[in-house]
C-alpha angles and dihedrals in degrees: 000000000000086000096053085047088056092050104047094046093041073062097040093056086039107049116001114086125215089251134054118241100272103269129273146172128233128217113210093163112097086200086054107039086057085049098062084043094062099046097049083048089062099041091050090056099054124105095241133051100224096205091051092056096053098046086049102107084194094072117076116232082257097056094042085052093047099034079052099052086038091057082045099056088055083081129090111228088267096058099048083047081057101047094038090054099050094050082048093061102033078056098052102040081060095055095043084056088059103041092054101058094042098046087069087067097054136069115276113285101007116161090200094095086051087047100048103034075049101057097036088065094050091046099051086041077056094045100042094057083048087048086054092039094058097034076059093056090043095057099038118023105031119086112170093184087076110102097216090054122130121200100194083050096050089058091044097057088048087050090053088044099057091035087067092062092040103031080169107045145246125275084355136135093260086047087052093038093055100046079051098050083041082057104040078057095064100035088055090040092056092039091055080042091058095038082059088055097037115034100153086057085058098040082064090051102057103038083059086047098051093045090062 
């Protein structure tokens, strides 16, 4: 066993590095794999690079959001089809990710890892167009050199603006309420589903039901 220590530590010095390989996924699925090809294809050809636009402090939130919709329209319906399920799926292979290593840590069958990793991707979705949405106000329509300006009532405004396009907040108890009821819906939905297809299953259910 000493002999194995010194081994493995004389490879861990020697080869292994402080620091992981910075993290990827990787596509086995041919169906997939053209998939993703296609849609970077699409997105190469249009006019616009949509990052870019974003990450440019000289555009206001409004023009980001209308030089954006404006880039999307470019596509024909198939296209979009295309763009929007590979995002899909690049979206969803990162959850799972996430559920599954998570689900270890949980009791058998809870749905708790599904709901939160769920609900963290909505909510930073949610935060990130507020972050843009303040980093706008801040560029354009904050000048500090004004003598009448307030700094408490800036930051105000730019909390009223974003919480009229989140009345109910971002990352909060109502955001997290309404991805569980979402939830609850399809899960009832699939269980009256299963009782149709299997009604002796439910008979069952409901005699031990009734006799307790």
């Amino acid at each position: 066993m000493k002999n194995l220590d010194r081994k493995l530590n004389a490879l861990e010095k020697n080869v292994l590095s402080n620091h992981p390989d910075p993290a990827s996924i990787f596509v086995e699925n041919e169906g997939e794999i053209e998939l993703i090809k296609k849609a970077n294809r699409i997105r190469q050809n249009l006019d616009v690079d949509i990052l870019k636009i974003w990450h440019n402090d000289e555009l206001r939130f409004e023009e980001k959001q209308k030089e954006t919709v404006r880039a999307y329209n470019q596509l024909d319906e198939e296209e979009k089809r295309i763009v929007s399920k590979d995002t899909e799926f690049a979206v969803r292979r990162l959850q799972e990710l996430l559920i599954r290593y998570f689900e270890g840590k949980f009791p058998n069958r809870s749905i708790e890892p599904l709901l939160r990793v769920t609900w963290f991707f909505q909510e930073m979705d949610a935060l990130a167009i507020a972050k843009f949405m303040e980093d706008s106000e801040w560029y354009h329509n904050r000048n500090e050199d004004d003598a009448d300006f307030d700094d408490f009532e800036w930051w105000n405004r730019v909390d009223l603006k974003i919480k009229e396009l989140y009345p109910e907040g971002i990352f909060t108890d109502e955001s997290w309420n309404r991805t569980r009821e979402f939830y609850d819906k399809i899960l009832s939905e699939y269980m009256v589903q299963y009782w149709q297809a299997h009604p002796e299953e439910f008979e069952e259910i409901k005699e031990k039901i009734e006799k307790h």
